[in-house]
Z-matrix of the N, CA and C atoms (Angstrom, degrees):
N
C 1 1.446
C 2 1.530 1 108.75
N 3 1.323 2 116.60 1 124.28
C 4 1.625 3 124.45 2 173.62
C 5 1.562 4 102.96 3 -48.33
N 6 1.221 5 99.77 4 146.27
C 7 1.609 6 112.21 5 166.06
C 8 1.686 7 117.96 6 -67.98
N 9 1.183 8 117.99 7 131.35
C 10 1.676 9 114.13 8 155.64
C 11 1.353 10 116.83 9 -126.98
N 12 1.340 11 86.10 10 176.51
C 13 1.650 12 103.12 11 -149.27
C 14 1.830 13 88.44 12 -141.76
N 15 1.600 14 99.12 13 115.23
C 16 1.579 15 103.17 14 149.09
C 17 1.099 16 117.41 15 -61.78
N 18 1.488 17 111.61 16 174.46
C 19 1.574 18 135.63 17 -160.93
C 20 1.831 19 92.88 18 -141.57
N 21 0.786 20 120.92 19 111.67
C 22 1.637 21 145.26 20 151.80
C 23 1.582 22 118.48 21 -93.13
N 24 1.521 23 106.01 22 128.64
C 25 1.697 24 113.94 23 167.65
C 26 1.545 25 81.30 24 -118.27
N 27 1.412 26 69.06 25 133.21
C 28 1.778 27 85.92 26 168.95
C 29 1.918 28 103.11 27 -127.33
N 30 1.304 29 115.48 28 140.01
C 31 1.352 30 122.52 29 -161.04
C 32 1.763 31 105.51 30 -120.19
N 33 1.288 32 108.86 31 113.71
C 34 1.474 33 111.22 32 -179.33
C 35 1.465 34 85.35 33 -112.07
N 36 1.592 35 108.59 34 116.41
C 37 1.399 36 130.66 35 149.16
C 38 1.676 37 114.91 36 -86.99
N 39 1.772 38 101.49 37 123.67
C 40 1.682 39 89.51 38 173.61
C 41 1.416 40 102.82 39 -127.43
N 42 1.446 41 120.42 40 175.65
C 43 1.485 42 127.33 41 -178.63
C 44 1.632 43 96.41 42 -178.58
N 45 1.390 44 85.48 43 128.08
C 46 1.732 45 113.36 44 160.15
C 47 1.728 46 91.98 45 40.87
N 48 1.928 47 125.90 46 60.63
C 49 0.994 48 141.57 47 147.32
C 50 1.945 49 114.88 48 63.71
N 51 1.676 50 86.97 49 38.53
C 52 1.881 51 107.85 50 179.08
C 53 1.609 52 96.19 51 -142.32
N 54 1.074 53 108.14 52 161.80
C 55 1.508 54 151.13 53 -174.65
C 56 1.317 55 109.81 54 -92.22
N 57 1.349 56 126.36 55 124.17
C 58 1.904 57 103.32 56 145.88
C 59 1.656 58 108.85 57 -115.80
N 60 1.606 59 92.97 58 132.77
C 61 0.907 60 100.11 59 175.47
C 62 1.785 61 120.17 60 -120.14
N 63 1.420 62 118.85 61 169.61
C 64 1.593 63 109.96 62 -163.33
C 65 2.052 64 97.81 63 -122.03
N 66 1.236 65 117.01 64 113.28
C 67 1.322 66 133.73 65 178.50
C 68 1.548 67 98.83 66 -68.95
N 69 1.492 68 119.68 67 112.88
C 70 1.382 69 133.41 68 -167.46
C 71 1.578 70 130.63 69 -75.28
N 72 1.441 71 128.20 70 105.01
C 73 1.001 72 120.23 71 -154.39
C 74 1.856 73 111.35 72 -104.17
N 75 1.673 74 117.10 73 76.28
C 76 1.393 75 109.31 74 -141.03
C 77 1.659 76 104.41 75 -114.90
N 78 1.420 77 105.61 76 -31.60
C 79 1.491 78 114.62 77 -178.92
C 80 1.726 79 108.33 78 95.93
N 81 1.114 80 112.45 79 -10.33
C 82 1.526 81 118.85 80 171.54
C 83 1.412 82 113.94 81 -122.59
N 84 1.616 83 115.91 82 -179.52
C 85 1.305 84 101.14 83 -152.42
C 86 1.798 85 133.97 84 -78.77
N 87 1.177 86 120.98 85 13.84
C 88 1.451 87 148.66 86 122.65
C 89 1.284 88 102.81 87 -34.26
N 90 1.143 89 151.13 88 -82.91
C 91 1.549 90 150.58 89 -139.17
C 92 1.414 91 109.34 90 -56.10
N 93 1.545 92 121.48 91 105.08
C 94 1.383 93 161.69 92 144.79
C 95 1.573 94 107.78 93 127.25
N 96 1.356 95 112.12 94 27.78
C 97 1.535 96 108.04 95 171.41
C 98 1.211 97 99.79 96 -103.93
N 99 1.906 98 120.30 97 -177.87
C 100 1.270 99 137.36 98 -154.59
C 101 1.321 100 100.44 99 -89.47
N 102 1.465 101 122.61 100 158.76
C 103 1.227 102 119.35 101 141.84
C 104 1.620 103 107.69 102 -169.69
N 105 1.002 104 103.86 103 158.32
C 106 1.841 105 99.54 104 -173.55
C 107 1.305 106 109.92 105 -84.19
N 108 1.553 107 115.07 106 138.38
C 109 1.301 108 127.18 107 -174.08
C 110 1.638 109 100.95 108 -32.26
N 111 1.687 110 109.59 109 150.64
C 112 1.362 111 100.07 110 -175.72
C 113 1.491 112 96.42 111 -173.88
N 114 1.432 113 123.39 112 -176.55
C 115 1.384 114 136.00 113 154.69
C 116 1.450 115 129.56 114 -179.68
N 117 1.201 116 163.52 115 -143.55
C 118 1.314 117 156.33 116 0.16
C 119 1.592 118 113.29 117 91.68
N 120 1.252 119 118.23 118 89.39
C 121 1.664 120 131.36 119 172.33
C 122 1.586 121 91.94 120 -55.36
N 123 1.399 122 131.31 121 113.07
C 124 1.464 123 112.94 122 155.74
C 125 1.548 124 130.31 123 -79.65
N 126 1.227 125 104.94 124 175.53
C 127 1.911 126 94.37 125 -173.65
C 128 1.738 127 100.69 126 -62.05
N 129 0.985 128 96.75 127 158.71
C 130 1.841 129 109.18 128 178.11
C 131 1.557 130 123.62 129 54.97
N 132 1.513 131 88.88 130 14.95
C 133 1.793 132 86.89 131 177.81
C 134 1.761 133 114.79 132 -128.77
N 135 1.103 134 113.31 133 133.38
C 136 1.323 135 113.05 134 -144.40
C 137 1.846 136 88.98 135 -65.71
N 138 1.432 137 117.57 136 -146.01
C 139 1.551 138 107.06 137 -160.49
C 140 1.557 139 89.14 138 -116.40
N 141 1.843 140 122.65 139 -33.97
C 142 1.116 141 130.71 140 -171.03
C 143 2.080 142 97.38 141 -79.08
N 144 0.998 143 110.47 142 -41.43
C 145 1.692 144 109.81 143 159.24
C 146 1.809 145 128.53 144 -52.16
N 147 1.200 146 93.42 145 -16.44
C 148 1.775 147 112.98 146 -163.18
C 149 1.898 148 81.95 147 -95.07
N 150 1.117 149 96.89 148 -63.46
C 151 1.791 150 100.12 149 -179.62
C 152 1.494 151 115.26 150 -41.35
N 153 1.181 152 112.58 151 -67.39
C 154 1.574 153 114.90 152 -171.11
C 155 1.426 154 94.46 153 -58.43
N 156 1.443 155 142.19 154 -56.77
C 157 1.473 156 149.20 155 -168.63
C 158 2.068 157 92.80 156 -47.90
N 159 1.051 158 108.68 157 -51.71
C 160 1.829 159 116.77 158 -164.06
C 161 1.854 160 71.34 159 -63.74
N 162 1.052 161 119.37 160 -94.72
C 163 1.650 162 127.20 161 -168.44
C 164 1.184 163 101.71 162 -1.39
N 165 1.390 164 130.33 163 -65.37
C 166 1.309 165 120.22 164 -138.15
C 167 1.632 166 88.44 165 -104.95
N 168 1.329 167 139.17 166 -8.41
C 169 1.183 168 131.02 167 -163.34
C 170 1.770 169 89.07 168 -93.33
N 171 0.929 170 116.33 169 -38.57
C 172 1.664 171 121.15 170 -131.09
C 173 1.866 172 93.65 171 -97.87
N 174 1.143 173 90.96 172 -57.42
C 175 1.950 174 113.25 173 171.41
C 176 1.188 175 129.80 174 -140.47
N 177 1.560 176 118.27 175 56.53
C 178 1.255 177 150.79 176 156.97
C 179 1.914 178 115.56 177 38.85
N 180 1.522 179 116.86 178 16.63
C 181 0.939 180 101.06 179 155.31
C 182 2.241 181 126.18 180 -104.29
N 183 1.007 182 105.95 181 171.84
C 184 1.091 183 127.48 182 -171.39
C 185 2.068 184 102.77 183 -99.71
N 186 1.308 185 81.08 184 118.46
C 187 1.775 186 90.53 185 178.15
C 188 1.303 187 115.31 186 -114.48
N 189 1.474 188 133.69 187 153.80
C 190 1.132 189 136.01 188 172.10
C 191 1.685 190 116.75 189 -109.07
N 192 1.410 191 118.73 190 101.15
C 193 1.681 192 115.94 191 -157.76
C 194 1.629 193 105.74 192 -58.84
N 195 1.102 194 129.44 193 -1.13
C 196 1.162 195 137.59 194 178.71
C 197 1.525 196 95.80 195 -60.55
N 198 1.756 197 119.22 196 -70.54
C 199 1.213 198 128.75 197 158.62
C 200 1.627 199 136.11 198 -39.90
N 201 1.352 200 131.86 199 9.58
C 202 1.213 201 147.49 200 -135.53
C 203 1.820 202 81.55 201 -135.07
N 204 1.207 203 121.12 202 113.41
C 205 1.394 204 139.47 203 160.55
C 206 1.543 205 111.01 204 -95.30
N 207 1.662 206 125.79 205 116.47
C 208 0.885 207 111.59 206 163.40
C 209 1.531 208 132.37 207 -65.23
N 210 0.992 209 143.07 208 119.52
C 211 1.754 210 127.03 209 -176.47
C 212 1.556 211 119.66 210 -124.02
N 213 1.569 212 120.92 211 10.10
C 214 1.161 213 123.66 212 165.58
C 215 1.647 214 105.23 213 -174.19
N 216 1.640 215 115.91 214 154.34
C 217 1.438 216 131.43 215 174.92
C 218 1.491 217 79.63 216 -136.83
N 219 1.644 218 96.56 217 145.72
C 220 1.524 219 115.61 218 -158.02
C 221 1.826 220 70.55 219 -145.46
N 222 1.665 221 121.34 220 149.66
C 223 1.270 222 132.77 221 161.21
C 224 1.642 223 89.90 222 -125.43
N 225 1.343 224 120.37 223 144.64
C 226 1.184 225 116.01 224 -160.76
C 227 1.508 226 111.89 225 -150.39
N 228 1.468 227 137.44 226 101.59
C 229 1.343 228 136.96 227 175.31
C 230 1.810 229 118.43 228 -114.79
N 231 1.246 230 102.31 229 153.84
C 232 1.500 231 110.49 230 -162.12
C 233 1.561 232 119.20 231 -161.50
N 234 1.330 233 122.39 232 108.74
C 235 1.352 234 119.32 233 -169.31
C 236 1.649 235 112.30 234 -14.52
N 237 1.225 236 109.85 235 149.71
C 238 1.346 237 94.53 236 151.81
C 239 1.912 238 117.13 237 95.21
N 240 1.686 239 88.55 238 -65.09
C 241 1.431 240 95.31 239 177.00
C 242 1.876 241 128.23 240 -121.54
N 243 1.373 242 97.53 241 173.82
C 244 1.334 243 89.64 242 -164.07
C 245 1.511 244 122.06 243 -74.21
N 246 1.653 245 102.61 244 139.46
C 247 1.742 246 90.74 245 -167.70
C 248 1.467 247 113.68 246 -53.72
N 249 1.280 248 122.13 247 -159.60
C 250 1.604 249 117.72 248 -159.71
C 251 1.579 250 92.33 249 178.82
N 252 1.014 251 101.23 250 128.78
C 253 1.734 252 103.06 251 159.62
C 254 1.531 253 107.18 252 -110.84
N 255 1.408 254 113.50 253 136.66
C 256 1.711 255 106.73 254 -178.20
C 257 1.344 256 107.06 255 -143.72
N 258 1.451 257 96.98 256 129.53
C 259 1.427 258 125.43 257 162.50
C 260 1.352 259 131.44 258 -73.48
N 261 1.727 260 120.85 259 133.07
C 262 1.346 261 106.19 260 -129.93
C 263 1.913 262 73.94 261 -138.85
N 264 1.386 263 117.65 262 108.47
C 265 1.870 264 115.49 263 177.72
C 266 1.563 265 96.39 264 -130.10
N 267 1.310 266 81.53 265 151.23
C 268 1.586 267 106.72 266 -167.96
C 269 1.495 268 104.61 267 -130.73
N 270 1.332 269 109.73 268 133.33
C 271 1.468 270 127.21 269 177.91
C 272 1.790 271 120.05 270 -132.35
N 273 0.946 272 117.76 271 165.02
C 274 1.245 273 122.65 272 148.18
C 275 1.681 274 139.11 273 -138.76
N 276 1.224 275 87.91 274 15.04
C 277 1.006 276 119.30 275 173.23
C 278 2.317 277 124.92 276 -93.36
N 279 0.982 278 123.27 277 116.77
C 280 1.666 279 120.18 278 -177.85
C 281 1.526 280 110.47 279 -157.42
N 282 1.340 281 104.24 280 159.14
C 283 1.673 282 98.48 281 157.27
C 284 1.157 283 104.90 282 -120.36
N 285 1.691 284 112.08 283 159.99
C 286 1.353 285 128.45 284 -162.80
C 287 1.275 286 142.65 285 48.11
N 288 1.308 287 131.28 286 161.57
C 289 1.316 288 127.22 287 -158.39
C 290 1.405 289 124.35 288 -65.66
N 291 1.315 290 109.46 289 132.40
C 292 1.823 291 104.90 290 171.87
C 293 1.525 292 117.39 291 -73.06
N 294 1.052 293 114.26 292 140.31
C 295 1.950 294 126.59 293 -137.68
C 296 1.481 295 94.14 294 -155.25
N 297 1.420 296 109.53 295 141.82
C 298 1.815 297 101.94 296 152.61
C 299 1.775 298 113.73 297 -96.79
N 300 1.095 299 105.05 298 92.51
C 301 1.608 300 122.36 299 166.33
C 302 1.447 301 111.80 300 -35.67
N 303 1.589 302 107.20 301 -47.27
C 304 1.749 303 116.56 302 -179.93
C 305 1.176 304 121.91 303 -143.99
N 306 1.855 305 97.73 304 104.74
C 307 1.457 306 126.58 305 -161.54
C 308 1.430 307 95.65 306 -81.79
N 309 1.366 308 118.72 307 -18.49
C 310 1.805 309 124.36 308 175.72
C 311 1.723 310 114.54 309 -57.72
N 312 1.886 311 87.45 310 -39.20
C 313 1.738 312 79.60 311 -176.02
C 314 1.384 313 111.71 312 -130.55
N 315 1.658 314 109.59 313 18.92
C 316 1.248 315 122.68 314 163.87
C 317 1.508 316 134.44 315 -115.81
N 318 1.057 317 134.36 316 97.40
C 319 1.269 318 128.62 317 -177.58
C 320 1.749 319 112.69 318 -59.36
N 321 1.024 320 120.53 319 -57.62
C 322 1.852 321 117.64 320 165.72
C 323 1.553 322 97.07 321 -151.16
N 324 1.191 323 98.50 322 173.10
C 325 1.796 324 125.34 323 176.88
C 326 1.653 325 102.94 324 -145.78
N 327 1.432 326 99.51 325 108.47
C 328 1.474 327 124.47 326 -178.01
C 329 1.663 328 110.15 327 -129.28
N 330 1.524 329 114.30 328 147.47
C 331 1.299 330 128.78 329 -174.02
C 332 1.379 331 107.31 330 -93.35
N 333 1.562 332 116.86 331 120.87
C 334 1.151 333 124.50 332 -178.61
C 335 1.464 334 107.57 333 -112.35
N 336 1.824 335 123.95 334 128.81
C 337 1.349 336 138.28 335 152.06
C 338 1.637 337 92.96 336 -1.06
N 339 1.263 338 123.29 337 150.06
C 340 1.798 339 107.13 338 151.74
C 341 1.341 340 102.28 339 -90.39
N 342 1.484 341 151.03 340 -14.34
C 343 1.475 342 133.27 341 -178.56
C 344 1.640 343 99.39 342 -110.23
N 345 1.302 344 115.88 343 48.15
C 346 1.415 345 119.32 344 161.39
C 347 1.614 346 96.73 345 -168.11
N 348 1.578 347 120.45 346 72.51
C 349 1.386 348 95.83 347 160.37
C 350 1.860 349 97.68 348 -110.31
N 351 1.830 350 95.03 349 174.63
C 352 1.200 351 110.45 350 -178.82
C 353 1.586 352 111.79 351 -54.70
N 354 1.699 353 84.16 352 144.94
C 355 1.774 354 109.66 353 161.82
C 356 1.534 355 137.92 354 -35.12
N 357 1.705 356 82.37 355 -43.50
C 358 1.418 357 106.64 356 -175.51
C 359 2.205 358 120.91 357 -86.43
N 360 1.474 359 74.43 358 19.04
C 361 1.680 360 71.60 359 -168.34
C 362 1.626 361 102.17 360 -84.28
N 363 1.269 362 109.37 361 144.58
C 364 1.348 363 135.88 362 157.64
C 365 1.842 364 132.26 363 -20.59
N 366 1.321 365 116.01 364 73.47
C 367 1.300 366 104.08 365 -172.81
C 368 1.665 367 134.11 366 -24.01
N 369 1.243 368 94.79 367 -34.76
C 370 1.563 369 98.46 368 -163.67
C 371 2.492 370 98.13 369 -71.90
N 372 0.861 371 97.61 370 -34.51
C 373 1.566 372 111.63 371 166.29
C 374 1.635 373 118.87 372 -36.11
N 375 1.028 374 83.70 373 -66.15
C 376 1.519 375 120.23 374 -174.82
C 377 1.294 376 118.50 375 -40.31
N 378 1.678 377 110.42 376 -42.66
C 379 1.079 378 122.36 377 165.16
C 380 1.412 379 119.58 378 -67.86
N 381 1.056 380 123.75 379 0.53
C 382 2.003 381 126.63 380 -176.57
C 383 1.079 382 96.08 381 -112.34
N 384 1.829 383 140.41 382 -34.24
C 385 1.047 384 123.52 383 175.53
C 386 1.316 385 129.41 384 -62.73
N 387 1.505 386 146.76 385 107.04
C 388 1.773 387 129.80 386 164.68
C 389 1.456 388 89.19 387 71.52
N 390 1.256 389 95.28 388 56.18
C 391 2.076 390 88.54 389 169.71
C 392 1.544 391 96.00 390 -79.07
N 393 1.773 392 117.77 391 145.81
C 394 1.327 393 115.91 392 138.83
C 395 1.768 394 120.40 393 -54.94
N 396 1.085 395 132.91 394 8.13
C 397 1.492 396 108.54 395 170.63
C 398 1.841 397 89.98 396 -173.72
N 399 1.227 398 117.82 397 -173.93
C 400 1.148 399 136.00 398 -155.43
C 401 1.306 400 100.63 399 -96.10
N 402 1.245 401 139.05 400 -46.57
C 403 1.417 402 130.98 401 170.58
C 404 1.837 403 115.63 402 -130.70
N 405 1.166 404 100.55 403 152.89
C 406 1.364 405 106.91 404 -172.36
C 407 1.851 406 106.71 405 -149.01
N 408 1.343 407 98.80 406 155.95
C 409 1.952 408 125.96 407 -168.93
C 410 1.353 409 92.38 408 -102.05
N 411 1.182 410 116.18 409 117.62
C 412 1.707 411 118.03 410 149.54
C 413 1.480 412 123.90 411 -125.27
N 414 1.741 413 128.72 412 125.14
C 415 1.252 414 153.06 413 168.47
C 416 2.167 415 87.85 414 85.51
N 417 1.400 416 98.76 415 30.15
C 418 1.354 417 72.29 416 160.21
C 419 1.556 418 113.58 417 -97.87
N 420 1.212 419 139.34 418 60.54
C 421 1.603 420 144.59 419 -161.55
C 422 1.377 421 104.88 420 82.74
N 423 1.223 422 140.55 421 -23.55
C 424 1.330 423 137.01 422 -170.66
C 425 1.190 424 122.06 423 -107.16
């Protein structure tokens, strides 16, 4: 059987030199660390469509992909689970208020400084934030 690979948009919202980020509400070992709003490319929806859809599902604002800067592709493998390549856009631009839409898989969504976020944030993230370069390999041996 061919290998696959999910598709992740991952959405870095910034304003007035902070982050928002979403404290993870998962039941496994992720559950109450950081990670930037995000999700699941579905079939037939492009990845910049998947983004605005995560936006408005996840923390209730409305994006225009016009506004959507790409700033990192992350290919991404990890015992256990399925690799993932993820797309990492940054805006500052939305309408309406940032909200937790899903208290099921969110514990809070708080704005972090960008040169002071939490300890506890999520490696795989990390890589979309202030990348040195445009794409990057993670747990492939390196």
């Amino acid at each position: 059987m061919p290998a696959s690979h999910l598709v992740d948009a991952h959405i870095l919202l910034r304003r007035d030199g902070e982050l928002l980020l979403s404290r993870r509400r998962s039941g496994d070992e992720f559950d109450g660390r950081w990670h930037l709003p995000a999700g699941k490319v579905e079939a037939g929806e492009s990845v910049a469509a998947g983004a605005v859809r995560e936006a408005r599902e996840e923390i209730g604002v409305e994006l225009d992909p016009a506004d959507l800067t790409l700033v990192h592709v992350a290919h991404v493998v990890a015992p256990g689970r399925p690799a993932r390549l993820g797309l990492f856009f940054e805006t500052r631009r939305w309408a309406g208020e940032v909200r937790n839409v899903e208290p099921d898989k969110c514990y809070e969504l708080r704005w972090f400084p960008a040169d002071a976020l939490p300890a506890d944030i999520i490696a795989y993230p990390l890589l979309g934030i202030d990348p040195p370069a445009l794409y990057s390999e993670y747990g492939w041996g390196n």
